[in-house]
N, C-alpha and C positions, 0 to 999 in steps of 0.2 A: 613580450610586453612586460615592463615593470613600474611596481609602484614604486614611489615615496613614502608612504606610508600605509598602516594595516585601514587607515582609513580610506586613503587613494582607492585600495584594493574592491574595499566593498562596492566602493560609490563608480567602481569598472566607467569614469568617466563620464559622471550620469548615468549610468545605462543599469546600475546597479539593480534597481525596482525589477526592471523586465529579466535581467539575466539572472535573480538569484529567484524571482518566483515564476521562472521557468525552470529551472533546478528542483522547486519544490511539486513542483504539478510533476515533474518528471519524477521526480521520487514516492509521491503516493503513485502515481501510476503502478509504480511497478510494485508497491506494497500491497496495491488492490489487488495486483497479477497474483500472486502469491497467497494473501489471504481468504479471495473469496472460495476458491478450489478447494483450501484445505477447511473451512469452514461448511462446506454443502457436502463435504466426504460427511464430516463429522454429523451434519444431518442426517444423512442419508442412513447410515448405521444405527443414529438412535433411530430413526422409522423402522427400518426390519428389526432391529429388534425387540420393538415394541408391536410390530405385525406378529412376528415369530410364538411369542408369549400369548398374544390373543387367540393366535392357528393353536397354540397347544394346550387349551383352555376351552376350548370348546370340541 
């Protein structure tokens, strides 16, 4: 398929709306794939080691 122009491109024939903010729902998706795992590690480590310090403190 080709445009006429970088504006043809965007406006994908009208369809532009659904096809570039399905690109973006498709792209947080995967940035949520990625960020919440390395985010609840990152939790999880300040907890023990905020448990560890209490265990060695009393």
């Amino acid at each position: 398929m080709s445009f006429a122009s970088f504006g043809d491109f965007i406006a994908m024939g009208h369809h532009g709306l659904y096809v570039w903010s399905a690109y973006g729902i498709c792209a947080a998706v995967l940035a949520l794939n990625v960020a919440v795992p390395v985010l609840a590690r990152r939790r999880y480590l300040q907890e023990e080691a905020r448990r560890l310090r209490r265990e060695k403190t009393q």
